[in-house]
N, CA, C and O of each residue as an XYZ file, in Angstrom:
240
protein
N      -5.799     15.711    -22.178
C      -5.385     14.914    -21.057
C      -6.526     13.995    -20.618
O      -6.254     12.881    -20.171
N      -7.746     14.397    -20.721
C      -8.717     13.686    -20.310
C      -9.291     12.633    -21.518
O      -9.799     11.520    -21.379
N      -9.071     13.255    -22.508
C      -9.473     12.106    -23.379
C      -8.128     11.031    -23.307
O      -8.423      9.840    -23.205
N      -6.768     11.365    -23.352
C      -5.959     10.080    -23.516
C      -6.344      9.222    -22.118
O      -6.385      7.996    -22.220
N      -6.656      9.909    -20.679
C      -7.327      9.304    -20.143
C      -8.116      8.008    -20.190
O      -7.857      6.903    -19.713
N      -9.425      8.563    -21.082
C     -10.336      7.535    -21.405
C      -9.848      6.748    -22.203
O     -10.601      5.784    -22.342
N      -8.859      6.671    -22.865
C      -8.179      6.188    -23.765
C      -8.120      5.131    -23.483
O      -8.847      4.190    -23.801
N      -6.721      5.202    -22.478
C      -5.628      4.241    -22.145
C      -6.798      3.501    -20.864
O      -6.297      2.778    -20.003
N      -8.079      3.719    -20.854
C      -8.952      3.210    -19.803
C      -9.653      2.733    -20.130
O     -10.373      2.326    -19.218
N     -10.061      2.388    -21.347
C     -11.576      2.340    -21.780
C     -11.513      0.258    -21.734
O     -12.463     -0.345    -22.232
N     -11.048     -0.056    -21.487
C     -11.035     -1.407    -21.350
C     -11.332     -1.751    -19.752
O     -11.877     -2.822    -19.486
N     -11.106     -1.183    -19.098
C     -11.308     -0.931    -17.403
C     -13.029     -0.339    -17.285
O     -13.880     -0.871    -16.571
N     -13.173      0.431    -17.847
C     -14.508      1.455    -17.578
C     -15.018      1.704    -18.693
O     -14.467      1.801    -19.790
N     -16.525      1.851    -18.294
C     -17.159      2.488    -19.304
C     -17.019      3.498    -20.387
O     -15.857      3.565    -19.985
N     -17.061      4.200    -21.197
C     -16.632      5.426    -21.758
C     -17.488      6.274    -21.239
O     -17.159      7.225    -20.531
N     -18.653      5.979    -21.563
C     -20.028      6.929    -21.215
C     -19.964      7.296    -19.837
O     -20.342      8.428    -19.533
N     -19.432      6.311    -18.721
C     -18.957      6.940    -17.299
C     -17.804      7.361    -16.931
O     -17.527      7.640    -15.765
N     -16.960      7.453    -17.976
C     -15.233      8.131    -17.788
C     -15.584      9.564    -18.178
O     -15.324     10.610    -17.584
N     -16.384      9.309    -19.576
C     -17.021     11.125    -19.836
C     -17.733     11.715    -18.860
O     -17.467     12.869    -18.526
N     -18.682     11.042    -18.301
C     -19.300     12.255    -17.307
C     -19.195     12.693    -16.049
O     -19.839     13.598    -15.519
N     -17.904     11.651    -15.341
C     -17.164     11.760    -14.658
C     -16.197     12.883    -15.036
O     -15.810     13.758    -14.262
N     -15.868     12.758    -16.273
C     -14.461     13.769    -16.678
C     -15.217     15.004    -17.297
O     -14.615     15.916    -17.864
N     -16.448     14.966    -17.159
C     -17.273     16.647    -17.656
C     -16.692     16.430    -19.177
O     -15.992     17.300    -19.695
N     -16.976     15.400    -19.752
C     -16.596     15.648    -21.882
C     -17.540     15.019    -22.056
O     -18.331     14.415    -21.331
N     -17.412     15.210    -23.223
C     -18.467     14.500    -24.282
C     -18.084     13.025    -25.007
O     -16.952     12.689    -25.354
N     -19.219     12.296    -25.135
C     -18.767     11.131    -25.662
C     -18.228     11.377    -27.102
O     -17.396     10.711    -27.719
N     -18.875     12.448    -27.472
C     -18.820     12.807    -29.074
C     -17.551     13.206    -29.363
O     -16.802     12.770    -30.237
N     -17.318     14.293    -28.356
C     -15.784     14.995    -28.136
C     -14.154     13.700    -28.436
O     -13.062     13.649    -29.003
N     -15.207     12.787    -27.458
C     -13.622     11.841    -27.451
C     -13.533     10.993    -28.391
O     -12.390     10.630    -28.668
N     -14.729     10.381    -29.214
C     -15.239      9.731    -30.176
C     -14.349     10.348    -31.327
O     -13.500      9.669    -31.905
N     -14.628     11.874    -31.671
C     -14.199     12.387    -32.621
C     -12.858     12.572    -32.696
O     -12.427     12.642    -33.847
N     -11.936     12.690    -31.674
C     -10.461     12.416    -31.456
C     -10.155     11.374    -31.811
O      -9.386     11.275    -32.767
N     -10.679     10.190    -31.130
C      -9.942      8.905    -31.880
C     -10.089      8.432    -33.120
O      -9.379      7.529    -33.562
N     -10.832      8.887    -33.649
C     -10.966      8.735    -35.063
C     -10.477      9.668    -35.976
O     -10.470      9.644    -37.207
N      -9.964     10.710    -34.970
C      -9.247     11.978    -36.280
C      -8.115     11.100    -37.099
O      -7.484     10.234    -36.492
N      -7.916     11.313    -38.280
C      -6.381     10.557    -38.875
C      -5.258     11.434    -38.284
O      -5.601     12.598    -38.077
N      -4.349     11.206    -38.060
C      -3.158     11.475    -37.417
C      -2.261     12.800    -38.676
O      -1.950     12.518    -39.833
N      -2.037     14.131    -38.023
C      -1.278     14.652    -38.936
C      -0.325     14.627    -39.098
O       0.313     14.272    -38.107
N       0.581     14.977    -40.460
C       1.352     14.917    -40.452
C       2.708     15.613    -39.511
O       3.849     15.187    -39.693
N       2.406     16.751    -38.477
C       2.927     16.341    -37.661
C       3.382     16.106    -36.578
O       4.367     16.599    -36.028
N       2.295     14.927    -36.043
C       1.893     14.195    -35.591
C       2.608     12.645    -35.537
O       2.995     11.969    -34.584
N       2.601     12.415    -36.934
C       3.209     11.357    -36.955
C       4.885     11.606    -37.360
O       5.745     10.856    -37.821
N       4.880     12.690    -37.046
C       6.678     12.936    -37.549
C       7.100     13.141    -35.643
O       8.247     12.811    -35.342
N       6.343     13.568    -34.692
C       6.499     13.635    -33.649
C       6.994     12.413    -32.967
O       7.921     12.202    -32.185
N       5.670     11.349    -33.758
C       6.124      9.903    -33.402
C       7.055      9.284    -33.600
O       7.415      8.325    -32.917
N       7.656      9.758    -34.648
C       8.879      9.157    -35.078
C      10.017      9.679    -34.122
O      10.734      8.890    -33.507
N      10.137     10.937    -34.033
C      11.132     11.812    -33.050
C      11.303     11.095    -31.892
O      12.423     10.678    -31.595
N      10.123     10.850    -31.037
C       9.864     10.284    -29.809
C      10.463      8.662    -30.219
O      11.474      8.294    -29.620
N       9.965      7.920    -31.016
C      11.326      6.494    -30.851
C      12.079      6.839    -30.977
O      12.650      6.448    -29.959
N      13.085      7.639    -31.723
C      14.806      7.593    -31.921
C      14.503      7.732    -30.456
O      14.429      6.795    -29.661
N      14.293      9.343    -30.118
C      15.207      9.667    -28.561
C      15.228      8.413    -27.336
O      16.122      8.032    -26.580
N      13.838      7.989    -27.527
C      13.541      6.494    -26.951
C      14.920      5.588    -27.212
O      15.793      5.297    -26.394
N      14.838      5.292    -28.409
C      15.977      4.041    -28.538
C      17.388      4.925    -28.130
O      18.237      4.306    -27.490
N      17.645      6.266    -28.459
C      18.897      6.566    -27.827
C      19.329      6.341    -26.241
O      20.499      6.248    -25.868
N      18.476      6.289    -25.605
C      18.373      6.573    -24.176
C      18.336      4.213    -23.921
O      18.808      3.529    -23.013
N      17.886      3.970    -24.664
C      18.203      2.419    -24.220
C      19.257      1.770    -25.188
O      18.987      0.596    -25.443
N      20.449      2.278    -25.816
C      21.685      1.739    -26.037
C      22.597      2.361    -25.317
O      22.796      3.573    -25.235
N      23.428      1.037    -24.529
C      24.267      1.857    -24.174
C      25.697      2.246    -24.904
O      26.160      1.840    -25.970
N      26.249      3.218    -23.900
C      27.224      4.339    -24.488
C      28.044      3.707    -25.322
O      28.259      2.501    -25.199
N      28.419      4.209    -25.963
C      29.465      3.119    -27.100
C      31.281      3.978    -26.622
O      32.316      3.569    -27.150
């Protein structure tokens, strides 16, 4: 939670002051965003658009 945090922030704020504000490591969050995505991970992603696009067509 705290790293997607810095995430979706890091264009706003520093990283190095979102981490020590948020008690992590730069290394910690460093090493997350660069993990490759597992497989599943990216099958999650996929799950999450359908239900997405189901929920914005409407009812037939």
């Amino acid at each position: 939670m705290k790293y997607r945090f810095i995430n979706d922030h890091w264009h706003e704020f520093w990283i190095a002051a979102m981490c020590r504000v948020l008690s992590v490591t730069r290394d910690g969050f460093y090493q997350l965003v660069h993990k490759p995505m597992s497989d599943r991970d990216i099958e999650d992603q996929r799950l999450l658009g359908v239900i997405r696009g189901s929920y914005r067509r409407p009812p037939a």
